[in-house]
matplotlib code that plots the C-alpha trace (Angstrom):
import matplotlib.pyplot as plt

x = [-5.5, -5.8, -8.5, -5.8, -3.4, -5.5, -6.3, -2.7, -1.7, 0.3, -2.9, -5.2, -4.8, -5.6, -4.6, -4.2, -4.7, -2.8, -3.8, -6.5, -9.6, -8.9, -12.4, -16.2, -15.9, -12.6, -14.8, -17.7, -15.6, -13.7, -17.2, -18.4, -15.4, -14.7, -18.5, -18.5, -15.3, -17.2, -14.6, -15.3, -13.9, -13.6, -12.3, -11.4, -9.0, -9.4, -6.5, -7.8, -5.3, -5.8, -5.1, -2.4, -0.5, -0.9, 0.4, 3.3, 4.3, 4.2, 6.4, 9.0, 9.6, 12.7, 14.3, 17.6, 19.9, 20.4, 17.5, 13.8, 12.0, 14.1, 11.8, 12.9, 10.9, 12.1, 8.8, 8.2, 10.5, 10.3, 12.2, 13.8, 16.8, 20.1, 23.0, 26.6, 29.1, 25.7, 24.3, 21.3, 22.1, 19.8, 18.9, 18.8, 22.1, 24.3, 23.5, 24.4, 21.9, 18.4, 16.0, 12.4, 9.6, 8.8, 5.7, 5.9, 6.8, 4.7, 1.7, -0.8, -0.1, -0.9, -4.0, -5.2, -4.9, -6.1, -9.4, -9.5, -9.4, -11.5, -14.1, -17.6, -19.3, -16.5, -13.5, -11.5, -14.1, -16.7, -14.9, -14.7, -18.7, -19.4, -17.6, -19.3, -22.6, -20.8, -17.7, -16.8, -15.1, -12.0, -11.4, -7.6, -6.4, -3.0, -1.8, 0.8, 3.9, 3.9, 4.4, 1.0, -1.0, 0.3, -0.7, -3.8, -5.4, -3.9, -5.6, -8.8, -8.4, -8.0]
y = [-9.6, -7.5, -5.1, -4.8, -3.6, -1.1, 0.4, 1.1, 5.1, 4.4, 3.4, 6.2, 8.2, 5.2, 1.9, -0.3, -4.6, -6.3, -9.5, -9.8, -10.7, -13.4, -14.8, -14.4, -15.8, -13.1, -10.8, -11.1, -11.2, -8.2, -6.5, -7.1, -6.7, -3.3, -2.3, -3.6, -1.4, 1.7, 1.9, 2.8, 1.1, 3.5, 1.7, -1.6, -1.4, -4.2, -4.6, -6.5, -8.8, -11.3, -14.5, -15.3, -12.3, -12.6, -16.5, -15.5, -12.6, -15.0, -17.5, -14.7, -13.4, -14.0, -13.7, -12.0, -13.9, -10.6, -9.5, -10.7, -7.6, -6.4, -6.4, -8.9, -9.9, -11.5, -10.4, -6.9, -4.4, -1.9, -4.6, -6.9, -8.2, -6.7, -8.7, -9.0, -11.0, -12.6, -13.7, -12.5, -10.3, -8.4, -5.7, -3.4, -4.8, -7.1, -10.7, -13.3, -15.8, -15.3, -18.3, -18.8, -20.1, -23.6, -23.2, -20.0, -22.7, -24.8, -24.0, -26.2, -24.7, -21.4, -22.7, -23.5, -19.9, -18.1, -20.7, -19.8, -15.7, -16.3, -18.1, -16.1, -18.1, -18.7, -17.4, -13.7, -12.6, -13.1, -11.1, -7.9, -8.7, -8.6, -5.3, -4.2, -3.9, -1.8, 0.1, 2.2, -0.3, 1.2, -1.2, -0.8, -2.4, -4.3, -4.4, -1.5, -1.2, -0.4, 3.2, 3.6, 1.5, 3.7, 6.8, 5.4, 4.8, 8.2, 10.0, 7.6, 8.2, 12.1]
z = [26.4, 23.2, 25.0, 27.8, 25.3, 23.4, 26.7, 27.6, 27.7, 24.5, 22.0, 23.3, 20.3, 18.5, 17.6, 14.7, 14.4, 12.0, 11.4, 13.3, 13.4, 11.6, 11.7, 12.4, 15.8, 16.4, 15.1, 16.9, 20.1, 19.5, 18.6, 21.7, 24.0, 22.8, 22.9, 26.5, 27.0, 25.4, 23.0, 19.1, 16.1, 13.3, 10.6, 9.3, 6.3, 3.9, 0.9, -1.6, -4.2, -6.8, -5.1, -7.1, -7.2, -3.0, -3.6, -5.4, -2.9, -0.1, -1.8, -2.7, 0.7, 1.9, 6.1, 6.6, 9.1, 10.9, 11.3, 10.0, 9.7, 6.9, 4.1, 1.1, -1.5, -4.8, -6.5, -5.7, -7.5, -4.3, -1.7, -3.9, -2.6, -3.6, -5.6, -4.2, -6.5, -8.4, -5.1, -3.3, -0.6, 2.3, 0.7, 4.1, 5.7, 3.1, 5.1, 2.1, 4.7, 3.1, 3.7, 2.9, 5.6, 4.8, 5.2, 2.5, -0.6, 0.2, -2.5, -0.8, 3.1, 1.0, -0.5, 2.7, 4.3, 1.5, 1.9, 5.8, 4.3, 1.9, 4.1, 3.7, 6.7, 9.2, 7.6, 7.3, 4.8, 6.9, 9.9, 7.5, 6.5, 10.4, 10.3, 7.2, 8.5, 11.6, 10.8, 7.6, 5.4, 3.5, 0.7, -0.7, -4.2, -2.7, -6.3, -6.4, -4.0, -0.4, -0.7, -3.2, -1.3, 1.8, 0.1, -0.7, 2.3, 3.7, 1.2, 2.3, 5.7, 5.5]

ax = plt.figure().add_subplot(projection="3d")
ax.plot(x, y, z, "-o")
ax.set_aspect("equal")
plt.show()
């Protein structure tokens, strides 16, 4: 399915996976199905964070009623949320309706899926390693905001 979509008409000047591969056995899939394609991988961008600096973003982000893609995050300056009468509000469209995931408080569901990325043998970890050895690795620090880590990787990729 993914190999179907990166040979649409819209990802021939390239592509980008988000996400994904989220393992070795991912990994070594993808490898092989885009080798079998003839197509190159050029790059796999890895942004490194302290764990708990990455456990404390998750927990802070925060869904807009309206509309879930509008970035809120009561732990990073850049996307905070704004305040309307001393309540949170939507930074993006004013919704006073912003909810966490469940599954974003809860510290142990976290643990868990930062053990699946940190997972040498099976795990994320060891999907970048399988690319390591093929790919050029650029390796980001994910400790400023967006926009530097952005700049960042332009200035790595250019």
């Amino acid at each position: 399915m993914i190999l179907n979509r990166l040979q649409e008409a819209d990802c021939k000047s390239g592509w980008l996976l988000d996400g994904f591969p989220r393992n070795l056995a991912q990994a070594e899939a993808l490898g092989k199905a885009l080798q079998d394609a003839g197509m190159k991988l050029d790059y796999v961008i890895e942004i490194l964070l302290d764990r708990e600096i990455a456990k404390k973003r998750i927990m802070g982000r925060r869904l807009c009623a309206t509309d879930n893609n509008h970035p809120n995050n009561i732990f990073i300056d850049a996307i905070k949320p704004a305040e309307k009468d001393g309540k949170p509000v939507c930074r993006i469209c004013d919704c006073d309706k912003l909810t966490a995931r469940a599954d974003d408080q809860d510290e142990g569901a976290i643990d868990k899926r930062h053990g699946i990325y940190y997972d040498t043998k099976t795990g994320t970890l060891a999907a970048v390693n399988y690319f390591r050895a093929r790919v050029k690795i650029i390796d980001l620090d994910g400790t400023p905001g967006v926009k530097e880590v952005s700049q960042a990787l332009l200035a790595k990729l250019a």
